[in-house]
VOPAGU-2260 file (C-alpha; in pm, 1 decimal, decimal comma):
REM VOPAGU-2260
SITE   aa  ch    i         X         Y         Z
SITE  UNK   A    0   19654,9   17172,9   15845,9
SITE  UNK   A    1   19861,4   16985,6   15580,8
SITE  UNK   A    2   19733,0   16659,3   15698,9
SITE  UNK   A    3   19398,4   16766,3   15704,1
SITE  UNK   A    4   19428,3   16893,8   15365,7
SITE  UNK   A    5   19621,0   16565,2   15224,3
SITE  UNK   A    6   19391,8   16281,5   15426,8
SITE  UNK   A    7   19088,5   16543,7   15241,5
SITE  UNK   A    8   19308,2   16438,8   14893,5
SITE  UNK   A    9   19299,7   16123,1   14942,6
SITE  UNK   A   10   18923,5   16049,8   15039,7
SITE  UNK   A   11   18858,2   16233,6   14725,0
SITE  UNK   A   12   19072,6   16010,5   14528,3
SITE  UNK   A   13   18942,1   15717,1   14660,1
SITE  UNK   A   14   18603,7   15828,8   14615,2
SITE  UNK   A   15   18642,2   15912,6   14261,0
SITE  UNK   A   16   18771,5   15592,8   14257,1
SITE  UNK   A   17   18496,4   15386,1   14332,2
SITE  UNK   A   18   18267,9   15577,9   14147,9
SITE  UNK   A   19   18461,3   15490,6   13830,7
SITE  UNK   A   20   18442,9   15141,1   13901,4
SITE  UNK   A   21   18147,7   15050,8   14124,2
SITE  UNK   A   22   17995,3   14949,3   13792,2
SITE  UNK   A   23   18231,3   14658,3   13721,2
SITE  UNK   A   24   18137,2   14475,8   14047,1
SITE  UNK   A   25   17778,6   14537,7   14005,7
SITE  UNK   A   26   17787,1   14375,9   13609,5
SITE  UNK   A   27   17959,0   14057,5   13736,4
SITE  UNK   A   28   17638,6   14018,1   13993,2
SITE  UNK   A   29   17435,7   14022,1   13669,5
SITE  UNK   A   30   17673,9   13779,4   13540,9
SITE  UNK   A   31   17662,4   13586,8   13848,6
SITE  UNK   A   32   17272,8   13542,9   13774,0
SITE  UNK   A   33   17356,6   13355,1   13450,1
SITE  UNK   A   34   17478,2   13054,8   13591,7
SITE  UNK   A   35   17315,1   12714,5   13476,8
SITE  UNK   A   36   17242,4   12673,4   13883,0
SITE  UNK   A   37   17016,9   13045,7   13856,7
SITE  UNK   A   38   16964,7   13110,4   13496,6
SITE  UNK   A   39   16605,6   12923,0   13479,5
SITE  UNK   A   40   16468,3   13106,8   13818,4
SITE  UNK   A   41   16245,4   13359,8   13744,9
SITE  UNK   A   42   16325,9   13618,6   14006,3
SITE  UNK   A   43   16708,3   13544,7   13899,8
SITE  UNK   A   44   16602,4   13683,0   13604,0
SITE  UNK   A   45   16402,1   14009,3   13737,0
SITE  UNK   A   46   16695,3   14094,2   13908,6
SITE  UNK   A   47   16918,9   14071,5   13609,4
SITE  UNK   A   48   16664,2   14282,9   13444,5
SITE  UNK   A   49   16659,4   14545,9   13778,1
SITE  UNK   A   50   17055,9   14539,4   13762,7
SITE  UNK   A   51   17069,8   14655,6   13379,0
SITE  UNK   A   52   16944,3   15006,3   13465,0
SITE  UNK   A   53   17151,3   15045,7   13753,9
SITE  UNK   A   54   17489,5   14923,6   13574,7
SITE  UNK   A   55   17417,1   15193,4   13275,6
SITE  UNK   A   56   17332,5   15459,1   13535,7
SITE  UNK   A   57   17661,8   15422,4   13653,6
SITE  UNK   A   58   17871,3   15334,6   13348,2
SITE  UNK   A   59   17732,1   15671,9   13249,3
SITE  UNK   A   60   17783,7   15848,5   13511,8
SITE  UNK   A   61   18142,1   15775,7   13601,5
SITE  UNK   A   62   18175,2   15867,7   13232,2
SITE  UNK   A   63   18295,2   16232,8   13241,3
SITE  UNK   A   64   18511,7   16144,5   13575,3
SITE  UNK   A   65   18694,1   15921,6   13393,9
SITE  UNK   A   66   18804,3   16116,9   13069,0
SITE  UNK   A   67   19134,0   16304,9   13020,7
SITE  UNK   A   68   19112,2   16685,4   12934,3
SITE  UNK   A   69   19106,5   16894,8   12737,0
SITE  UNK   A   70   18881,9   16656,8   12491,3
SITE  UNK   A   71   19056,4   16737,4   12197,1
SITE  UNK   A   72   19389,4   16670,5   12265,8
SITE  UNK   A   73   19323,9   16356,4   12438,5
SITE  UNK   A   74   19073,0   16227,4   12185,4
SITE  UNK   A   75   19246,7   15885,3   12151,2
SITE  UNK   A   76   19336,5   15821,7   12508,7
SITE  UNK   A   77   18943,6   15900,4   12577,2
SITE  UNK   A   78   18887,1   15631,6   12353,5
SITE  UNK   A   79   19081,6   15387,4   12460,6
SITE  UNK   A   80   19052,5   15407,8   12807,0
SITE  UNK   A   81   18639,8   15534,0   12852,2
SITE  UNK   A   82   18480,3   15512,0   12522,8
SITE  UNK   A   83   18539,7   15151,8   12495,3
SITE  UNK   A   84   18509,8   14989,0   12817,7
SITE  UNK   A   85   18138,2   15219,8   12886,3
SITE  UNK   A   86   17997,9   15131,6   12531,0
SITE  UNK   A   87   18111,7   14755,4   12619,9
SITE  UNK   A   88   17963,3   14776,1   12972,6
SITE  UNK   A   89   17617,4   14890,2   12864,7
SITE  UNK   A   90   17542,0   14674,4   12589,2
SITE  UNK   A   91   17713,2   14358,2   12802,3
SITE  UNK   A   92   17427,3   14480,8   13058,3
SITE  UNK   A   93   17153,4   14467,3   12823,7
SITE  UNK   A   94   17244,9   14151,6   12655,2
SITE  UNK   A   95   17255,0   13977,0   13057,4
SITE  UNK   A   96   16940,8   14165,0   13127,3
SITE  UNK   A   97   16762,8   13954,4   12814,2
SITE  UNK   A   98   16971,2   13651,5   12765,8
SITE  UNK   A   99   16765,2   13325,0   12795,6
SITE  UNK   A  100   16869,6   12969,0   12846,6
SITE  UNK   A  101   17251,9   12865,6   12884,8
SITE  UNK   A  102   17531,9   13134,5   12875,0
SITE  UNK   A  103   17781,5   12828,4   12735,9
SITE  UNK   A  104   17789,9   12636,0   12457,3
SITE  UNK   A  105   17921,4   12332,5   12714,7
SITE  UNK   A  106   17593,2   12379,5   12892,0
SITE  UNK   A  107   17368,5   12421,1   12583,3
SITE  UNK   A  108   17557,2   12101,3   12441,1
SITE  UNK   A  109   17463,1   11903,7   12755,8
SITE  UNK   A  110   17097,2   12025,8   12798,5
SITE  UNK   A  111   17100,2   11922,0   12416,3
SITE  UNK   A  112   17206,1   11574,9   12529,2
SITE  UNK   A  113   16995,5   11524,3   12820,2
SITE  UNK   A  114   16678,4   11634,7   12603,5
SITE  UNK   A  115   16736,1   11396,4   12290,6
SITE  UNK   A  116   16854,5   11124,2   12469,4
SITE  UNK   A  117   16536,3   10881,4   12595,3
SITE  UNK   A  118   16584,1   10748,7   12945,8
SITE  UNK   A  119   16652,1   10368,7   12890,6
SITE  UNK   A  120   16897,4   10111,3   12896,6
SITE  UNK   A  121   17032,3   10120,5   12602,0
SITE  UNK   A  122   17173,5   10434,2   12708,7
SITE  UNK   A  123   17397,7   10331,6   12979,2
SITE  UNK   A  124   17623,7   10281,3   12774,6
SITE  UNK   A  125   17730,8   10624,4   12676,2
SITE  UNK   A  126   17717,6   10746,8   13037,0
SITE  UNK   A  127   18055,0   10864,4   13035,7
SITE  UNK   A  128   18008,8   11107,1   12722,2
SITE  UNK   A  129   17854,7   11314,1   13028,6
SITE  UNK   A  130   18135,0   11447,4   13163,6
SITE  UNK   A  131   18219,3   11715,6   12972,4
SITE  UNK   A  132   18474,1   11960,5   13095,1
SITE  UNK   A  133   18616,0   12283,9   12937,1
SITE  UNK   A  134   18881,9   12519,9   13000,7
SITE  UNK   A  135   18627,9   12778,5   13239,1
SITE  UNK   A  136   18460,8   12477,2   13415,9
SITE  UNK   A  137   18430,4   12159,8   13505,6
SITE  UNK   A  138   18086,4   11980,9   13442,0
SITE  UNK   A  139   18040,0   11602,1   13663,0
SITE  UNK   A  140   17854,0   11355,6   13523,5
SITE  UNK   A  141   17473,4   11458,1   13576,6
SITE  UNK   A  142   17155,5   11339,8   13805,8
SITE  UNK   A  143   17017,7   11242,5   13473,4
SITE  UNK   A  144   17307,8   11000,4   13412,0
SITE  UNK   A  145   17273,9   10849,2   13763,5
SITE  UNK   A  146   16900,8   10832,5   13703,6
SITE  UNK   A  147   16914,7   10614,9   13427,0
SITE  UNK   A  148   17176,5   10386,0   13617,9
SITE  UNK   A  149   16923,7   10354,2   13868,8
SITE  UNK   A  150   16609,1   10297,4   13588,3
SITE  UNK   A  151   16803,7    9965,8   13510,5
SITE  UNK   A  152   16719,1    9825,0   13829,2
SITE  UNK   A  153   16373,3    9975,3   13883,6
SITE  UNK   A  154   16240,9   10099,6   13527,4
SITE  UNK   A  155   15871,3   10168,9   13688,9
SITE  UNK   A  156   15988,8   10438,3   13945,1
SITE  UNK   A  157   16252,5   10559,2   13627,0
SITE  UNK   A  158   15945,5   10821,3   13556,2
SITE  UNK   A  159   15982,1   10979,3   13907,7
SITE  UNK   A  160   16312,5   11066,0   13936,2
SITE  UNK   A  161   16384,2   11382,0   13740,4
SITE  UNK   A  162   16666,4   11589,4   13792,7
SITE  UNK   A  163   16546,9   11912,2   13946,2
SITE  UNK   A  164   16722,8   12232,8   14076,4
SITE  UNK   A  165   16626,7   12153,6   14445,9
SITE  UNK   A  166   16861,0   11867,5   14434,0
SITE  UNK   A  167   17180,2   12019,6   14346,0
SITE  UNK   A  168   17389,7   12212,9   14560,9
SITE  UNK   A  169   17353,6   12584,4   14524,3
SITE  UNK   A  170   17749,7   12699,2   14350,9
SITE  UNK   A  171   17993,4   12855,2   14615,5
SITE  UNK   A  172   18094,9   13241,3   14572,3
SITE  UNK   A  173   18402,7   13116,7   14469,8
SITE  UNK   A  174   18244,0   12919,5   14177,2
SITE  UNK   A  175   18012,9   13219,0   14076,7
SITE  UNK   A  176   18277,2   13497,7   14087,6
SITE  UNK   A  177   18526,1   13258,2   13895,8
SITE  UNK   A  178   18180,4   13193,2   13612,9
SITE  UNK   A  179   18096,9   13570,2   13594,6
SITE  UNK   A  180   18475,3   13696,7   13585,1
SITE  UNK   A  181   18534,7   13461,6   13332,7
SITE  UNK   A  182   18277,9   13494,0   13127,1
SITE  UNK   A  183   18281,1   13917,8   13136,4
SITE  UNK   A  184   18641,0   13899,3   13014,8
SITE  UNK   A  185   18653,9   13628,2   12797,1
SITE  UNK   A  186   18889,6   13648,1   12523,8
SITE  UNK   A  187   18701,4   13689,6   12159,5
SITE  UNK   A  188   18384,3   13556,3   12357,2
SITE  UNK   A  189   18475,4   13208,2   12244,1
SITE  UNK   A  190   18286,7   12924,0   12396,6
SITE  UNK   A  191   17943,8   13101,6   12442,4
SITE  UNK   A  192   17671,3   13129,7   12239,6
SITE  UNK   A  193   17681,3   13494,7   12173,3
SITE  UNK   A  194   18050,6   13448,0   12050,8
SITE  UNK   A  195   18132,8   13439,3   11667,3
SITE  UNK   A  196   18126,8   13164,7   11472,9
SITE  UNK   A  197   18388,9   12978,0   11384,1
SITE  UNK   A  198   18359,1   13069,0   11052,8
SITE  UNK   A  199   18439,5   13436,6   11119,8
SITE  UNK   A  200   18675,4   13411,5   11424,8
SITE  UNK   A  201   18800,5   13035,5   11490,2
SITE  UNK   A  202   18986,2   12898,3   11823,0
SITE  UNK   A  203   19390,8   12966,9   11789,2
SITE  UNK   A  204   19635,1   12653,7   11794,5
SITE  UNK   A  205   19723,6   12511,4   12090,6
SITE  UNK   A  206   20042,5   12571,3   12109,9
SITE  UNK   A  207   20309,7   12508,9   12365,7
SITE  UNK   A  208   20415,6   12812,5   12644,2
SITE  UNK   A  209   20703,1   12830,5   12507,3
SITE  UNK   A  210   20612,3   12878,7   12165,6
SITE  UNK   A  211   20331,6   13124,1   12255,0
SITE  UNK   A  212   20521,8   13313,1   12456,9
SITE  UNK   A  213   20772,5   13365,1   12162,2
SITE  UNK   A  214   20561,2   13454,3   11900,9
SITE  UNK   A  215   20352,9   13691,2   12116,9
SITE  UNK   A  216   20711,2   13890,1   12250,9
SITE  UNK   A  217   20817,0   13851,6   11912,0
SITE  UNK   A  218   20459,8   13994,4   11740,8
SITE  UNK   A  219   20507,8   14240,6   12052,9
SITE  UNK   A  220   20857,9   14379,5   11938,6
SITE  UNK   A  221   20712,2   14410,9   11590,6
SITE  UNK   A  222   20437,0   14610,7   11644,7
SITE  UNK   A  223   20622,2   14863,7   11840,6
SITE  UNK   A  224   20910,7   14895,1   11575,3
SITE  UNK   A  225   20624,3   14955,4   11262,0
SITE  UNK   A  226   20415,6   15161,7   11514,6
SITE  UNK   A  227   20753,6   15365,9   11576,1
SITE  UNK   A  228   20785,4   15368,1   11147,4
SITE  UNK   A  229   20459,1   15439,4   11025,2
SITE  UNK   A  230   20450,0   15761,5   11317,1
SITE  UNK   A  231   20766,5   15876,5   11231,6
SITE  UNK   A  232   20541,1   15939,5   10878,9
SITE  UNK   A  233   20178,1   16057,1   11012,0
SITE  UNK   A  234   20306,6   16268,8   11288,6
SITE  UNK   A  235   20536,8   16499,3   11085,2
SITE  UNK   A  236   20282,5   16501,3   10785,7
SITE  UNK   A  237   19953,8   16605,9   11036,6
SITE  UNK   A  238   20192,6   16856,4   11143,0
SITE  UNK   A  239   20304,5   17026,2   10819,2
SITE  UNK   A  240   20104,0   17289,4   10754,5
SITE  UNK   A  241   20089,5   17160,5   10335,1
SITE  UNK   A  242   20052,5   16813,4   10453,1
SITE  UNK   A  243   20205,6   16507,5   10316,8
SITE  UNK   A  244   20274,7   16748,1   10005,1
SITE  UNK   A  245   20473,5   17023,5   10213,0
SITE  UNK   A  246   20635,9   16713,0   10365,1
SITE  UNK   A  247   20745,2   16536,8   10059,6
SITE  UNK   A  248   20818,4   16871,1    9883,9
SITE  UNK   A  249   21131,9   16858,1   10127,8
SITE  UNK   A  250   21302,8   16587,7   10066,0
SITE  UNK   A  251   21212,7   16564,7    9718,0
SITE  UNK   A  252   21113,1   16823,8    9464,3
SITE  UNK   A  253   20750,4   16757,6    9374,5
SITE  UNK   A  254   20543,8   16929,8    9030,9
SITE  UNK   A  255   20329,7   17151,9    9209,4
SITE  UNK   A  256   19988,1   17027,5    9042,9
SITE  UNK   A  257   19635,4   16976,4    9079,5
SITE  UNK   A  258   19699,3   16591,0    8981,6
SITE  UNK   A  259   20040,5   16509,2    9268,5
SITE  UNK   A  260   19814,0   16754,1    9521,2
SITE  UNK   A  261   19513,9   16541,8    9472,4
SITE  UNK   A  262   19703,2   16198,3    9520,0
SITE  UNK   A  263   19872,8   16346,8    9809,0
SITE  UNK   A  264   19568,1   16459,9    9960,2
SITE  UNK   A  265   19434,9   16065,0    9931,2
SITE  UNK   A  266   19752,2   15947,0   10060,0
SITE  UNK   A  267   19678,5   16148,8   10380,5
SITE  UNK   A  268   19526,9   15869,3   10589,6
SITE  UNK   A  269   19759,4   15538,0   10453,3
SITE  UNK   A  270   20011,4   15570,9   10739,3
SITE  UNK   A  271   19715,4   15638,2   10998,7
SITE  UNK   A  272   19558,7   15352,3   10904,6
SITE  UNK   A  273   19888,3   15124,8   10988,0
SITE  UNK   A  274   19913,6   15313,3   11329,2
SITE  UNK   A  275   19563,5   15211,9   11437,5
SITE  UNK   A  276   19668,2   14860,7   11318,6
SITE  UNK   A  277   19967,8   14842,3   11469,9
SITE  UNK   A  278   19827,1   14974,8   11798,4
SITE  UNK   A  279   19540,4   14763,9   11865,1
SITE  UNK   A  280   19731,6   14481,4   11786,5
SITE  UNK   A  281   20003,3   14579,7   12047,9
SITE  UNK   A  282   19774,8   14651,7   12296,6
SITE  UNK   A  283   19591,6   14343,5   12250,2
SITE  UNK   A  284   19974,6   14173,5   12313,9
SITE  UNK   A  285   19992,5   14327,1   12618,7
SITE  UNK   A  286   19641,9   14248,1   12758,3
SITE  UNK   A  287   19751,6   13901,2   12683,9
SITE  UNK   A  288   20062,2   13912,2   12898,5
SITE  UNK   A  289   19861,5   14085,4   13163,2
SITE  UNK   A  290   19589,2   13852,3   13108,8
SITE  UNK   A  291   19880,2   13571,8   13203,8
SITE  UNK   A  292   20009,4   13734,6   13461,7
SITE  UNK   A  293   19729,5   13736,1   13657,5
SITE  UNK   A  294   19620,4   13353,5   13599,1
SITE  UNK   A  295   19950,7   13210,2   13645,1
SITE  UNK   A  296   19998,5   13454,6   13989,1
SITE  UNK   A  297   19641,9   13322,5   14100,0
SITE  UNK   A  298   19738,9   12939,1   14027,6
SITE  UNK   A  299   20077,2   12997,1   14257,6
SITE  UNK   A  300   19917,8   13177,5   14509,0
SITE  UNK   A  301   19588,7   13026,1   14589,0
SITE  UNK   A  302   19517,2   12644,6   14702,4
SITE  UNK   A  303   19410,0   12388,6   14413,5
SITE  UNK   A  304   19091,0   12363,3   14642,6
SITE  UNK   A  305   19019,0   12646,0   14627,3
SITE  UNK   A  306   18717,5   12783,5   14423,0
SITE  UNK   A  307   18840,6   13111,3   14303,5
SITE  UNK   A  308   19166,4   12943,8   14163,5
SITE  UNK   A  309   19144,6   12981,2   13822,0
SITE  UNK   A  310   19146,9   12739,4   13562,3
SITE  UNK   A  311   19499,5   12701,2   13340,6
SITE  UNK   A  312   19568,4   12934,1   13085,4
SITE  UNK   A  313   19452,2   12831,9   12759,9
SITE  UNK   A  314   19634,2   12990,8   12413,4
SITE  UNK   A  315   19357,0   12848,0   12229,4
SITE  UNK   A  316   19122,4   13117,9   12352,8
SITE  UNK   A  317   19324,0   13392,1   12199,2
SITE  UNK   A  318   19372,2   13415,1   11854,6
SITE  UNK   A  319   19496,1   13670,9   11662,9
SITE  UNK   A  320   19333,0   14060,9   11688,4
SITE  UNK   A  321   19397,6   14046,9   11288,3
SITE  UNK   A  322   19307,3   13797,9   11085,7
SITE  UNK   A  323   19537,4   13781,0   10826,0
SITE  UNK   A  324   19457,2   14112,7   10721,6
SITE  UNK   A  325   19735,8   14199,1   10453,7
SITE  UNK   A  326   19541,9   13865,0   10242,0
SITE  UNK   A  327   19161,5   14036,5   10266,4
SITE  UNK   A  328   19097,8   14215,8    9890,6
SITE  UNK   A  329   18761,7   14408,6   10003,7
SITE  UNK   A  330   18695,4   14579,1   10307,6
SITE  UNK   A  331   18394,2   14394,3   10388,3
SITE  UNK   A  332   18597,7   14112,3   10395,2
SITE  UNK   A  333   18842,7   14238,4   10636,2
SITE  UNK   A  334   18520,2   14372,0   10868,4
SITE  UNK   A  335   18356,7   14055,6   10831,7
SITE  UNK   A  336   18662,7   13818,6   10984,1
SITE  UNK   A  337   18869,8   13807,5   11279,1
SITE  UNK   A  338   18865,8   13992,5   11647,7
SITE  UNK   A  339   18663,7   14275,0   11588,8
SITE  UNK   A  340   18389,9   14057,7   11546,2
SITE  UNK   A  341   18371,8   14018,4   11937,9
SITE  UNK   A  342   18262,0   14385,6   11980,3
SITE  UNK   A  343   18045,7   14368,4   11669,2
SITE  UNK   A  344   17805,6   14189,5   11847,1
SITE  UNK   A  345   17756,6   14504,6   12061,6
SITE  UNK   A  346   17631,7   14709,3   11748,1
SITE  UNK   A  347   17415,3   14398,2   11633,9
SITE  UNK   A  348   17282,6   14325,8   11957,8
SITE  UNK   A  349   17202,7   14699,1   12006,0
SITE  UNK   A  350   17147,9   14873,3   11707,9
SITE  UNK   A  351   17106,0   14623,2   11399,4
SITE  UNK   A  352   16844,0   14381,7   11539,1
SITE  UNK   A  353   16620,2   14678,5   11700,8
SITE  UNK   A  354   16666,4   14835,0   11383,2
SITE  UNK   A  355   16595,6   14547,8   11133,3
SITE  UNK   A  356   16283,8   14413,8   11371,1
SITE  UNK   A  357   16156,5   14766,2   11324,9
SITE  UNK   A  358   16151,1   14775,7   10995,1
SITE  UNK   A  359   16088,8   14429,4   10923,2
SITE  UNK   A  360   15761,5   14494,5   10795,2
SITE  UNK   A  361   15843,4   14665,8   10471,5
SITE  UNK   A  362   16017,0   14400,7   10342,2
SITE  UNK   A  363   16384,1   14193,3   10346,1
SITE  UNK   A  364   16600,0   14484,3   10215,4
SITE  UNK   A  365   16471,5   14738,4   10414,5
SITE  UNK   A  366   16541,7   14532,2   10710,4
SITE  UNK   A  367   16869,9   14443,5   10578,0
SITE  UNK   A  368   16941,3   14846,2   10563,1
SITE  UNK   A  369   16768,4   14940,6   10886,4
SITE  UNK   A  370   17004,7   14688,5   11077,8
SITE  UNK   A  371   17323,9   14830,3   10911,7
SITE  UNK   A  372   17205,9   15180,3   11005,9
SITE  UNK   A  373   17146,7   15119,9   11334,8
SITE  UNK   A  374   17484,7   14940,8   11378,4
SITE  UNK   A  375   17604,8   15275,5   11225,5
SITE  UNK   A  376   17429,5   15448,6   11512,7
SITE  UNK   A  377   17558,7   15255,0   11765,6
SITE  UNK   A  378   17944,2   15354,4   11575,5
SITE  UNK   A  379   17871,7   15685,1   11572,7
SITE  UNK   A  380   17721,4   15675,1   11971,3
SITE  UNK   A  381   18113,5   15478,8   12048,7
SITE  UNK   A  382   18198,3   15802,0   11882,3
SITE  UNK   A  383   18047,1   16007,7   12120,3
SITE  UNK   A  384   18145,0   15842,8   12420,8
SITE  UNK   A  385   18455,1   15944,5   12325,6
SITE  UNK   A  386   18462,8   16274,8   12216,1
SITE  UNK   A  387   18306,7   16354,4   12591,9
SITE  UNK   A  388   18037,8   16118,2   12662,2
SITE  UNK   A  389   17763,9   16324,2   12530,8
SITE  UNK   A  390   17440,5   16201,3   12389,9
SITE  UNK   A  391   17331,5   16420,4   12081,7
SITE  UNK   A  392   17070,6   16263,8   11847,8
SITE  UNK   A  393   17167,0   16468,2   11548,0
SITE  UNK   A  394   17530,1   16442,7   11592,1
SITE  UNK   A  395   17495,3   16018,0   11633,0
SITE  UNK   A  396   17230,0   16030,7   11300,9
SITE  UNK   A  397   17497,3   16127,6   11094,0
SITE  UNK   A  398   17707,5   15772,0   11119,4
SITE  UNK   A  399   17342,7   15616,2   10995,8
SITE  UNK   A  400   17415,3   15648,9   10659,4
SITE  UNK   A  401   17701,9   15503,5   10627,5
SITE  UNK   A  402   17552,0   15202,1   10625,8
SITE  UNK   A  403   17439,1   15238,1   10271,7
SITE  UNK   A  404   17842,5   15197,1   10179,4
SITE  UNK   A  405   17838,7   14869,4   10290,9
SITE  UNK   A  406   17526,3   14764,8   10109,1
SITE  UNK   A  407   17582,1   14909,0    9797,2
SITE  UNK   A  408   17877,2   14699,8    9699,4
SITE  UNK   A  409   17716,1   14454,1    9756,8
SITE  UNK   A  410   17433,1   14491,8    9516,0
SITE  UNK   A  411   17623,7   14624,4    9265,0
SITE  UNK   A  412   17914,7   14457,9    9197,6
């Protein structure tokens, strides 16, 4: 009876399981469909469109069997660990669905080059600029290249011979798993063409192991000792039943006014706001390590034939979660820089182009304050997700306006 009853256990756990995560496999077949090799085909993309309902069907559903209760004393782990990663997964799914032409800039470069460049001698001699090669692939030199070689000899028969899909090899599994994996979980989305510019989140250094690996234990042992700090301040104040006032009052003897209870009421949220800092940024550090873990255990383990061996980890793909934000004077400025800009896209994709396309019609600032309220929406539907996954309108309408406070300032100072 016991084994009965444990063997039941376990099929239930392992069925809840892959209901959680039946979605991830299913996203990096739409990924899969974005390869240069597919991309173009035109039932390639129907399916990519037919897998974007099915991916947020499930995102969705596994939802609720994937937060914590009760909801509202595991608000931030709910966050974390489901808000995030189903907001992510359904906007990644509609952006594949849609997405047209090359996935990376290393292919939209060379389509560039093989466009602009006219088939004829003269070109032979920047053949080699062909091979281009980057730190998620490795790109030969093209039919186009060897088509031109062979235009020297016989320049009437040049017209024929134009590099078409049928003549390349279809990619291996291996090849496509390694593309899609890579390119669902690529650090800051750098090296694609929905990824931010460098203007608002550049490449890192390329620094030595040795050296990244000590600055990111050492940014690691730092975040933990102010996260440690700045709690050792929220926690006791949220608990207090006066506050930061009550907590203050007993160490030191604070004027009981309307003036110190006012700045103590605004003083609330300071060490908060260090805690979410310092958090993200150590969590990022150890999605890093993990991140290394796994590509330097793959590169032992598997062959260098192989096709699922992946490429060498490179630190210039992570930068820092925070750029430099201690320097940034406004908020917009701070918003407007650095790794947070690789989930912005999701509310811009989303909710600010829909939104601003909408209400393009009624002129440039409306459209400018449409898009910000629908990235607002799209905040306020994160929000939701992880509060318990629900989907009220009226609840997600309130975030809208707070997309006026970031245009105001702007107009008026």
């Amino acid at each position: 009876m016991k084994g009965d009853l444990w063997d039941e256990r376990i099929g239930v756990v392992f069925l809840q399981l892959v209901v959680n995560y039946i979605t991830v496999p299913v996203l990096l077949i739409q990924g899969a469909l974005l390869h240069p090799y597919y991309e173009p085909d035109p039932q390639a993309r129907k399916i990519r469109a037919w897998l974007a309902p099915v991916t947020i069907f499930l995102a969705i559903y596994s939802q609720k069997t994937r937060l914590f209760h009760p909801l509202e004393d595991y608000l931030h782990i709910n966050y974390c660990v489901a808000a995030i990663p189903t907001f992510h997964i359904i906007c990644v799914a509609l952006q594949y669905a849609s997405h047209r032409g090359p996935a990376r800039q290393i292919d939209v470069a060379k389509h560039k080059k093989d466009d602009d460049e006219p088939a004829s001698s003269s070109d032979t001699d920047s053949d080699n600029s062909s091979s281009i090669t980057n730190s998620d692939s490795q790109v030969t030199p093209t039919i186009v290249v060897q088509a031109r070689r062979v235009s020297k000899t016989a320049p009437k028969k040049s017209k024929t011979i134009v590099p078409t899909k049928s003549k390349e090899s279809p990619p291996s599994i291996g090849e496509l798993a390694r593309f899609s994996i890579w390119m669902t979980s690529s650090p800051r989305s750098l090296g694609y063409v929905w990824g931010p510019p460098a203007s608002v989140l550049s490449p890192a250094p390329n620094r030595p192991m040795g050296k990244f690996l000590l600055r990111l234990f050492g940014r690691l042992v730092v975040n933990q000792l102010a996260l440690i700090a700045f709690c050792s301040i929220a926690l006791p104040t949220a608990a207090h039943p006066e506050k930061i006032y009550g907590w203050l009052n007993q160490y030191v003897d604070l004027p009981d006014t309307w003036l110190v209870r006012f700045f103590c009421e605004k003083a609330f949220m300071l060490p908060w706001g260090s805690v979410g800092l310092h958090s993200f940024d150590l969590v990022g550090c150890l999605l890093i390590i993990w991140e290394l873990v796994w590509i330097t255990g793959a590169r032992l383990v598997l062959p260098s034939t192989s096709k699922w061996r992946p490429e060498p980890f490179d630190t210039t793909q992570y930068p820092d979660l925070f750029s430099k934000p201690v320097f940034r004077t406004s908020l917009t400025e701070f918003w407007s820089k650095g790794w947070q800009s690789t989930f912005r896209r999701d509310f811009i994709f989303c909710g600010a182009e829909p939104f601003a396309k909408l209400f393009a019609p009624y002129g440039v600032t409306a459209s400018r304050l449409a898009g910000l309220m629908g990235a607002m929406f799209m905040s306020g539907l994160l929000a939701g997700f992880g509060c318990g996954g629900g989907l009220l309108f009226g609840a997600k309408c309130l975030w809208m306006p707070g997309g006026c406070c970031f245009l105001f300032p702007k107009h008026t100072l």
